[in-house]
C-alpha positions in Angstrom: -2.6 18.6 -6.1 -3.0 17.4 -2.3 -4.1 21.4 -1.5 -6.3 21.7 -4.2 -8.4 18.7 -3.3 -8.3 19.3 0.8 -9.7 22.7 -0.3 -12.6 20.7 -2.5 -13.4 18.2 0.2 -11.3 18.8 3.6 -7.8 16.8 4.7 -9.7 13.8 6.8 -10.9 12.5 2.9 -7.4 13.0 1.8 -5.0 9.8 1.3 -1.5 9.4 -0.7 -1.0 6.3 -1.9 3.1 6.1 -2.3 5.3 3.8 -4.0 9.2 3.9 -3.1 11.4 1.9 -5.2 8.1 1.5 -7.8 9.8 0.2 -10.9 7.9 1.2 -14.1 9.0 1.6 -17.3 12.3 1.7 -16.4 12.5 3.9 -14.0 14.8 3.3 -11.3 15.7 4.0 -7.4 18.3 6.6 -7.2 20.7 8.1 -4.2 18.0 10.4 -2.8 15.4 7.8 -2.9 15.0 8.4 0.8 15.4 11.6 1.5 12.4 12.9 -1.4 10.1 10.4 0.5 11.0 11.5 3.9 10.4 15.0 3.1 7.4 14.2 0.9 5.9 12.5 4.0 6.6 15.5 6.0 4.9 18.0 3.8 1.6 16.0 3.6 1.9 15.5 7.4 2.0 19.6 7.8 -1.7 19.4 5.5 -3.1 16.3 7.9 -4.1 14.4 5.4 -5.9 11.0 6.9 -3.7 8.3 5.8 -0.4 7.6 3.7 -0.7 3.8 2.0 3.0 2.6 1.2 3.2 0.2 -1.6 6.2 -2.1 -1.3 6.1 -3.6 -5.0 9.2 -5.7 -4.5 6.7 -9.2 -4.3 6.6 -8.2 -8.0 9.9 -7.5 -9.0 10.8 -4.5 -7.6 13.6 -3.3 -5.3 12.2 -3.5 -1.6 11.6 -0.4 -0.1 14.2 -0.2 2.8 12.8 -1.2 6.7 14.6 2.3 7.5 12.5 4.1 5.5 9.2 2.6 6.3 10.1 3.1 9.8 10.9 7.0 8.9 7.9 7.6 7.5 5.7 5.5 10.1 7.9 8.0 12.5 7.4 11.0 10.3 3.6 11.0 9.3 0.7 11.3 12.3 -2.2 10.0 10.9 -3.3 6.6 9.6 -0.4 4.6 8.3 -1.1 1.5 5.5 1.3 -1.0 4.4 0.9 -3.1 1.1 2.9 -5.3 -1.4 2.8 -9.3 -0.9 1.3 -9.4 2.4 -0.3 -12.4 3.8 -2.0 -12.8 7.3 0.9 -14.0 9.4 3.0 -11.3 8.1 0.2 -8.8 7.9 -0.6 -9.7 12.2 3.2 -9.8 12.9 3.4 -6.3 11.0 0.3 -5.0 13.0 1.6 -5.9 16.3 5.2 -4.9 16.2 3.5 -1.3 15.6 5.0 -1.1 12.0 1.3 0.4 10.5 -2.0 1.1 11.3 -3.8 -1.3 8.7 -2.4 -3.9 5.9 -3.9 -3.7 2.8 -4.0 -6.4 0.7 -4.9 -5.9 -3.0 -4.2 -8.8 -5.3 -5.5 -11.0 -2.7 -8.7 -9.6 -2.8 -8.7 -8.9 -6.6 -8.6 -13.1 -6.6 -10.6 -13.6 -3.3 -13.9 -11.4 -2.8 -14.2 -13.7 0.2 -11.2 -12.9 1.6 -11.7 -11.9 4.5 -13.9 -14.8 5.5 -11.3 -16.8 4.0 -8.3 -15.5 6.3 -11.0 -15.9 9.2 -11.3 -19.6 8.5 -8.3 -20.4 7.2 -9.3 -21.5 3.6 -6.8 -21.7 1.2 -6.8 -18.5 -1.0 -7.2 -18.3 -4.9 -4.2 -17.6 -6.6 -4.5 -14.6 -9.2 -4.8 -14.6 -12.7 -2.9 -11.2 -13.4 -3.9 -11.5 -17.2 -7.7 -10.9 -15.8 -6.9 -8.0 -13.6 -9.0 -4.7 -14.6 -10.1 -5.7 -18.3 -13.7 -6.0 -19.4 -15.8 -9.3 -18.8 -16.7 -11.5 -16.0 -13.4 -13.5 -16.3 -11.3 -12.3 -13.4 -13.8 -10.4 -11.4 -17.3 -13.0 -10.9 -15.4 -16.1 -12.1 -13.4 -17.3 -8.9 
């Protein structure tokens, strides 16, 4: 799928959004958890693809994904590097300047916050989410905070 769409619209508009450890329906970790990531990574490094976004879904319930593999991958993959799941901005800077990722995205955050940014700026207390709102029709959840 990654080659069929760098041949549509080139690598540097390419990005894999992974989730190690993801738990859905389920579906759990199992011994070579690492490994199929590692060598995942390494194939879509070899297509230079612009960026690889790891989701670390363990804020929700999941099983963290391990500092060792993060820290492969970060080694492993040469362009842009994201990191997600839970972050707010003392972690997210502390993340940044110990060199563990290129950028911190930060979803439900800004799902709750369309200020966000300005907020983290200032120091304003954030909105929590309302999961129940998240991606369903209406205002509620999306115009509403």
């Amino acid at each position: 799928m990654a080659k069929a769409c760098i041949k549509a619209i080139g690598a540097d508009r390419i990005g894999m959004r992974l989730s190690p450890y993801g738990a859905f329906n389920g579906m759990v970790p199992d011994a070579d958890m690492n490994v199929l990531y590692e060598k995942l990574t390494t194939e879509l490094n070899k297509l230079g693809i612009a960026y690889v976004h790891i989701v670390d879904h363990s804020s929700m319930g999941a099983p963290p994904v391990s500092p060792e593999l993060k820290d492969s991958i970060r080694k492993i993959f040469k362009g842009t590097y994201i990191l997600s799941g839970g972050y707010d901005l003392n972690r997210a800077n502390a993340d940044l300047a110990a060199n563990k990722g290129d950028l911190v995205a930060f979803g439900r955050p800004f799902i709750s916050n369309p200020d966000l940014v300005e907020k983290l700026k200032t120091g304003t207390p954030l909105a929590t989410p309302d999961m129940s709102t998240f991606y369903t029709p209406g205002e509620k959840g999306y115009t509403d905070y």
